[in-house]
N, C-alpha and C positions, 0 to 999 in steps of 0.2 A: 386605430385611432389612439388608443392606449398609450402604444410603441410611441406616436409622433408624437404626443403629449409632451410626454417625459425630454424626448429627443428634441423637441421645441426649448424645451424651459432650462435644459441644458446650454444649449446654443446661447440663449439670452444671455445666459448668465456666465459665460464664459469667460469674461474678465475677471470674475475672481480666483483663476487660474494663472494671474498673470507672473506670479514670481515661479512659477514652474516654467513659463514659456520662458521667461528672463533668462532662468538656466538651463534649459536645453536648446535655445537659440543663442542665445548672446552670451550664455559661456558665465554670466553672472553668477555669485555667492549670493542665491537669496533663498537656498532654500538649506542651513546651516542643520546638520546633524541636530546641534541643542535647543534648537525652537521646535521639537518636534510635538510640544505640550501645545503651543500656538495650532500647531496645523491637526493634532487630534483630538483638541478638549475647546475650539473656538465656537460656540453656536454661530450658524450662518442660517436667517429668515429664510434666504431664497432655495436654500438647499432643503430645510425642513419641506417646503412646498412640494421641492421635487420629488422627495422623500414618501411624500403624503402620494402624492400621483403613484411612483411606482407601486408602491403595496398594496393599491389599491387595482392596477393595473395586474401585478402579478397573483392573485388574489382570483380573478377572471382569467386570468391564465389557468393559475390551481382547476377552477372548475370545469373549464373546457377539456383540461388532460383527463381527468377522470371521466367525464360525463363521455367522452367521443375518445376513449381506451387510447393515448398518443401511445405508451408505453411507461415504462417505471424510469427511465433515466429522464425524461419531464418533469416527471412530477416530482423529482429530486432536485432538479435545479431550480422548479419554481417556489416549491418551498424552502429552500436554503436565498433563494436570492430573496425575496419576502421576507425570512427571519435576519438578515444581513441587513435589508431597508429599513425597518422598523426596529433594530439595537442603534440603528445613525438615528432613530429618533427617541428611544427610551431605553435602556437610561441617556441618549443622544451621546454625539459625538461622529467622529472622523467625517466630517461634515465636506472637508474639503475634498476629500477621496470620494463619498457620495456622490459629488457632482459629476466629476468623471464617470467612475463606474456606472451609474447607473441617469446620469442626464448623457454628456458629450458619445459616451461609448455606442449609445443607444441610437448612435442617427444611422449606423452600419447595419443596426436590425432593423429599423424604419424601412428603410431601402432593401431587405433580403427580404422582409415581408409585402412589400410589392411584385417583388422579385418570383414569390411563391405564387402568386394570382394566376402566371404564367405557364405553372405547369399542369399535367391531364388531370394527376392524382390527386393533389395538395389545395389546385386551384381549380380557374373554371375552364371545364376541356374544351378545344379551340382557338380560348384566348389566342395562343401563343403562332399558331398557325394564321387566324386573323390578322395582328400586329405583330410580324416578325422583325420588322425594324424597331419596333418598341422594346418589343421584351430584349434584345440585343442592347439597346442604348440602358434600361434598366440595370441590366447585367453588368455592365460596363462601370456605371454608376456604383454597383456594389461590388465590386473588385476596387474600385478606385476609394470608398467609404472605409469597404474592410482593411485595408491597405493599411490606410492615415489612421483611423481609430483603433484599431485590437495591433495589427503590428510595429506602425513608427509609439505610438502613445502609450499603449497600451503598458509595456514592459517599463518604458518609463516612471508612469504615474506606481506599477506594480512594485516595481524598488522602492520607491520612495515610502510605498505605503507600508509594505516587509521593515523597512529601516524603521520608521518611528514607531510601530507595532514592539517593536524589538524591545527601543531603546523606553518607550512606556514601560516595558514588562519590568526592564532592569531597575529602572525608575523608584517602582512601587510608592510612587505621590497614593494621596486619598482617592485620587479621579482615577488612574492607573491600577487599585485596587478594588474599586468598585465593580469595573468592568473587565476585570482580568478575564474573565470566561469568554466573553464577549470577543476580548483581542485575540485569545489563543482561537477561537472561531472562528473569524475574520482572517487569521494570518493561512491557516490552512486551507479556509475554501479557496483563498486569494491564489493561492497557488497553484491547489488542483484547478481553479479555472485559467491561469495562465498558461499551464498546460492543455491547457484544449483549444486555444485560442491557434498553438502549433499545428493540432490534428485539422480545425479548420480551415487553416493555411494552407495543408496540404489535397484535400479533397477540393479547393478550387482549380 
């Protein structure tokens, strides 16, 4: 419920994403190298909201991995994606990348966490032998989710965020020195999870 939260209020609000669609559909200049202060120092309400859900979501993640042992590479990604959510909210910023990352990104885990129900170990045993056409059509659905969100979007929204990350650093504005720590944070996790986005490409 968490997962769909977030992955709801991303969807909603997916029109403030539209000068990124402009340029990678329509080929438009609207997403210029030098407004990158516009796209990583703009407060967006709706994004703070989503912001508030995740960390509060991954928060109940954190406790689930420890309480029921998932392992240590969990509990590393729930607390880096939690400390990631809450710097978009204090000192805030990268507001527009928040959405992505962690509202639209989030409807391809929506769907994998249904997906899990399915199986003996993870989920509830039987399911999957009960509703074979189901869990088949679910699966489908999350090949077709992972697809559009981590592989066409994903690398997308990733450059773009790597680029004014960069170009904040070189910047060094008052806002870009504040949070220096912050972006050099952000640019790296951004990566190693872009990286993994590949390994989970290939294990489907």
């Amino acid at each position: 419920m968490g997962c769909a939260a977030v992955a709801y209020l991303g969807l909603r609000y997916r029109h403030l994403c539209q000068d990124f669609y402009d340029a990678a559909i329509l080929g438009k200049n609207t997403l210029p190298a030098a407004a990158f202060d516009k796209r990583f120092f703009t407060y967006i309400p709706e994004v703070q909201q989503i912001l508030t859900f995740f960390v509060v979501f991954q928060a109940k993640n954190t406790y689930d991995t420890i309480v029921f042992n998932d392992g240590p590479e969990y509990l590393v990604h729930h607390v880096l994606a939690l400390m990631a959510a809450w710097s978009g909210m204090y000192p805030g910023g990268f507001h527009i990348y928040g959405l992505f990352f962690m509202g639209i990104s989030e409807i391809s885990t929506f769907v994998l966490c249904l997906l899990a129900n399915f199986d003996d170990q993870h989920g509830v045993v039987g399911l999957g032998e009960a509703f074979p056409a189901l869990k088949i059509s679910v699966g489908l659905l999350f090949v077709i989710t992972f697809i559009i969100c981590r592989v066409i979007m994903w690398p997308f929204f990733a450059f773009h965020f790597i680029r004014d990350g960069w170009n904040a650093l070189k910047n060094k504005s008052p806002q870009s020195e504040e949070r220096k720590v912050y972006i050099w944070a952000l640019l790296i996790s951004n990566i190693g999870l872009s990286l993994l986005q590949v390994l989970f490409l290939q294990s489907l």
